[in-house]
N, C-alpha and C positions, 0 to 999 in steps of 0.2 A: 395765499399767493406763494408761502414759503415752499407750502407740499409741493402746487405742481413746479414750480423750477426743480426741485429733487426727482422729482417724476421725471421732468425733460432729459434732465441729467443722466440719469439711468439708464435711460431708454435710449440715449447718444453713444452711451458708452457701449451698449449691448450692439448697438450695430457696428459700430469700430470693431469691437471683436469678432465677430462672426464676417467681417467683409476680409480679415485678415485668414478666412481658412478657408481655401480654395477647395472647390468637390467638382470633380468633373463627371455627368454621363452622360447617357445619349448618344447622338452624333458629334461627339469630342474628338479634336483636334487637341494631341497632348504629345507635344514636342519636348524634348529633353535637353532644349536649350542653345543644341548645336544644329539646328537647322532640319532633325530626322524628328516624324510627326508619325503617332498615331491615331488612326482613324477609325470609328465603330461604328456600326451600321445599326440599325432597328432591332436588330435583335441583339446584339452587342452591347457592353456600357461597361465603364470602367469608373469608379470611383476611387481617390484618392486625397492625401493631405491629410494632415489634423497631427495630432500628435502621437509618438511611438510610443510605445516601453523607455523607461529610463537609461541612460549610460552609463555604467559603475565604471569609476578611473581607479588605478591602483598605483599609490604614489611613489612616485619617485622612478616608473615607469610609463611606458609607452602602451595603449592600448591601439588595438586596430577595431574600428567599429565600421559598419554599414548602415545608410541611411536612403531611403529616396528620396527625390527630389520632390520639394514643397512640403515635404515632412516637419518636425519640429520636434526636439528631445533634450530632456532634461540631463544633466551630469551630474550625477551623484559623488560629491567628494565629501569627506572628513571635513568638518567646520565649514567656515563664512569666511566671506567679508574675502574672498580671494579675485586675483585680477586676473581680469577673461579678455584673451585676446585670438584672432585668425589670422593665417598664413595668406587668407587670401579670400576677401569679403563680396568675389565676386562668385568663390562657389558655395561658399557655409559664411554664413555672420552668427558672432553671438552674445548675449547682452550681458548685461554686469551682473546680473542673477544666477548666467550659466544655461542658459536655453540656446541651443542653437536651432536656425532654423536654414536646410538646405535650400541652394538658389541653382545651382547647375549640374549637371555632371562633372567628376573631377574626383582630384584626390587634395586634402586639406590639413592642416594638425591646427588645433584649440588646444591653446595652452592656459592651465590655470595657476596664480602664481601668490604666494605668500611670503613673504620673505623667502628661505630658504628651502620651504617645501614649494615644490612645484607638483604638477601633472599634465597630463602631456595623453590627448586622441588621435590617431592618424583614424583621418573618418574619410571612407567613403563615400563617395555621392550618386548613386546609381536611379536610371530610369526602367523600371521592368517594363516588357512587351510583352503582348497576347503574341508571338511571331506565328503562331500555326492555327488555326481554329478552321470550324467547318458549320453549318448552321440545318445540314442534313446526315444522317448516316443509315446506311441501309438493315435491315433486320441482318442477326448475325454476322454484320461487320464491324471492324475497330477501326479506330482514327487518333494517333498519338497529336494529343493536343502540345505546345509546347509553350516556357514563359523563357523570353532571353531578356539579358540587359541587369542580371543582377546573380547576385553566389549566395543571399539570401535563401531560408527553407522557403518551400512554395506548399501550404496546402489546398489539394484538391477534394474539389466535394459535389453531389450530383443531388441535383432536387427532386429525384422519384430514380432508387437504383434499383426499381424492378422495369425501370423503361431503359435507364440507361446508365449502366455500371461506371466508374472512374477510379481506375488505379491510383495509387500514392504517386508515380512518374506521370500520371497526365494521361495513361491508355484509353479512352473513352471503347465501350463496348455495346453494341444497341441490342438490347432484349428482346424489345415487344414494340407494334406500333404505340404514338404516343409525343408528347411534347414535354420536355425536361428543361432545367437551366446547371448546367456548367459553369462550378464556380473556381476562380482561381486567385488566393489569398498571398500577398505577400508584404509583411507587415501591413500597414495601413493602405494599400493599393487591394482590391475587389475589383476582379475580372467577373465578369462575367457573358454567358455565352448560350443564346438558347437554341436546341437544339431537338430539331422532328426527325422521328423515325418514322417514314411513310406505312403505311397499309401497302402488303404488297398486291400486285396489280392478279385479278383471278387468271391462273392459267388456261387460255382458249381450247376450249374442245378441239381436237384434232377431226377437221370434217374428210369421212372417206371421199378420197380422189373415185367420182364417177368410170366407168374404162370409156374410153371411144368408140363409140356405136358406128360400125362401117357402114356403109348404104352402098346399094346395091342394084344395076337391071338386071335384065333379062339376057341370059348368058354368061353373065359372070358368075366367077365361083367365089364363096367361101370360103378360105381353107384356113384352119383353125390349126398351128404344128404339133404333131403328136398325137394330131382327136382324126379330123374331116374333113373331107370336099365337099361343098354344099352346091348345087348347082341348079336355079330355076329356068329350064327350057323355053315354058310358051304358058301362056292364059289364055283357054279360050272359052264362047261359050256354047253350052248345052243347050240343046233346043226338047229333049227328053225329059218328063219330069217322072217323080216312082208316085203310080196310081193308089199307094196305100199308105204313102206320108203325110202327117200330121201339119209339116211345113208347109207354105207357100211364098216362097221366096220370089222377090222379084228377078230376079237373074240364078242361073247356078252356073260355074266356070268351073272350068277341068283345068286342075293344074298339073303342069308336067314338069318331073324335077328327077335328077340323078346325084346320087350322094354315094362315096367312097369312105370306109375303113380305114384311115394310116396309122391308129394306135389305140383305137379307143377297147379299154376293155372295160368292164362290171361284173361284178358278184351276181348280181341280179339279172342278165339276161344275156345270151349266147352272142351277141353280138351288137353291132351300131345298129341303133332303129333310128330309123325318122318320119312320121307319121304330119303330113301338113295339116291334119283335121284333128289331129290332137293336143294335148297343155304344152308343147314344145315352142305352139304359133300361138299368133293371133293376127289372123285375117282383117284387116279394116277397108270396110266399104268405101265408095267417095265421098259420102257426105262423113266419113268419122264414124258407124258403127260398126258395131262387132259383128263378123261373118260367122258362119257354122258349119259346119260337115252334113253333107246334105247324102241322103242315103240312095244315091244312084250307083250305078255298077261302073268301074274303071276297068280298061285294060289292063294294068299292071297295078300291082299292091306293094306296099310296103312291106321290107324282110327285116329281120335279123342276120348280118350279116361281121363275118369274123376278118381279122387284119388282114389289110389287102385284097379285099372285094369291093365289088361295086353294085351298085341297085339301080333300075331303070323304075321307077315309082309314080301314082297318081293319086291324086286328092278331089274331091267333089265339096266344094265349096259353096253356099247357100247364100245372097245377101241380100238384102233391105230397098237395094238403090246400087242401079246398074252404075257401070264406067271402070276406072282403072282401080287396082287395089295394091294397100300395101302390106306387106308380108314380114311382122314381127318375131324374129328367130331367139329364142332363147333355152340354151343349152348348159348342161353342168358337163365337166369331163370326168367322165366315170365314176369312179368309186369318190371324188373329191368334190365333195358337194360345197366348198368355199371357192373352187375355181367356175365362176360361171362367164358364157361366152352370148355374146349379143352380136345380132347382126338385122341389117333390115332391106328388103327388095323391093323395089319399085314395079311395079306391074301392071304396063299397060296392056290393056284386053283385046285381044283379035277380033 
């Protein structure tokens, strides 16, 4: 019966202690007493409290020390048994053993006193802030984190500084994609700050801009500046077929078309050619196939022809499936075979 009352005892006492040391993180609300409150989000969290480093006093003077708020600190003097009093028990108290423990922001003196030795702290009572943080930063950028609210050293520290570097002043640097934690130490207060550096986004293929395909009837011209006049007259059809062609088309049409020189030149041929039955076109029937050059005799042919000429031209066209057709133009301008020119004619049949 003895034990466990000893047991109780113990076990009472351990929780008095630990309920008198304050830890704050998570979504903490940590006000510095005068009504200004900080706030952490999910990736954020701030611990504090407990006890500092001790206070050496040097007697018979005045020490100036720093403390935060909910902290607790021992005062190291010469002997015992000396009397502990505060300027003012609503920002620092401290007990007859010399433990002070801070309650607000402020400034305080703790005096200890022995007969004619005294000692004597002006302590300040300071609250740090995370006041700047970020919980993204982009590859290759920086982001000066900052801590206000105290003249305390602050060390910074970074949980993977191949993802993401931090200066001694708080510079944060992002390396590589990746998830890090920023830490910021000042005395017994742990900042901390996590912190992603995204994957960058793939840069989109640049899709070539298609050109505008003009369309075209019967009568209108082409004119392409610098190249040609392209110009289809009339579709009609033939009632003649050649007695020793291989083809048999169901229709053949005579196309009539005049085409002008205004610049075109080439290495490769004396002039502007335009052939409607060769790889320049492509003739399509009505139902959608491919027409062909069909070997009957025209009026006029196709020339080469140098700047500033014109051509009076015919083509014999072979196709599938009678009705109107349409006439697919595709041209390079001369020598630049990256500039190529599209056009397309509408051609209803006589």
């Amino acid at each position: 019966m003895k034990r466990k009352s000893i047991c109780l005892s113990l076990l009472l006492t351990l929780c008095i202690i630990l309920s008198c040391i304050p830890v704050y993180a998570g979504n903490a609300d940590f006000s510095d007493g005068g009504g200004n409150s900080q706030n952490y989000s999910s990736s954020g969290s701030l611990s504090a409290g407990g006890y500092r480093s001790a206070i050496t006093l040097k007697r018979g003077k005045t020490v100036t020390a720093y403390i935060c708020r909910t902290e607790r600190a021992k005062f190291k003097v010469s002997g015992s048994k000396y009397k502990w009093k505060t300027s003012n028990k609503k920002i620092a108290t401290v007990t007859s053993s010399g433990i002070v423990t801070a309650k607000k922001n402020g400034k305080v003196t703790i005096t200890a006193q022995k007969g004619r030795t005294v000692y004597k702290c002006r302590l300040i009572v300071e609250t740090p802030k995370l006041s700047s943080k970020t919980g993204f930063i982009t590859k290759g950028k920086s982001f000066q984190f900052k801590i206000t609210g105290t003249k305390q050293k602050i060390r910074w520290s970074s949980s993977n500084k191949s993802v993401v570097s931090i200066s001694s002043s708080g510079k944060a640097t992002a390396k590589k994609s990746g998830t890090v934690f920023i830490t910021a130490r000042v005395s017994t207060y742990k900042f901390t700050q996590s912190v992603t550096v995204p994957k960058p986004s793939p840069t989109p293929t640049p899709q070539p801009q298609k050109p505008v395909v003009q369309t075209y009837t019967l009568g209108q011209t082409w004119a392409v500046p610098g190249q040609w006049r392209l110009t289809i007259n009339s579709v009609s059809e033939m009632d003649e077929r050649n007695p020793y062609s291989d083809l048999y088309p169901a229709a053949v049409y005579l196309i009539d078309y005049t085409y002008e020189n205004i610049g075109y030149t080439s290495n490769f041929m004396d002039g502007l050619y335009i052939d409607l039955g060769s790889i320049d076109s492509k003739i399509i029937d009505s139902q959608g196939y491919i027409g062909y050059e069909y070997p009957n005799s025209p009026t006029y042919y196709p020339q080469e022809i140098p700047v500033g000429a014109k051509c009076h031209a015919q083509s014999c066209i072979g196709v599938d499936h009678i009705g109107n057709l349409k006439i697919y133009m595709d041209m390079y301008a001369g020598n630049d075979y990256n500039k190529k020119y599209s056009a397309i004619f509408n051609a209803p049949v006589k």
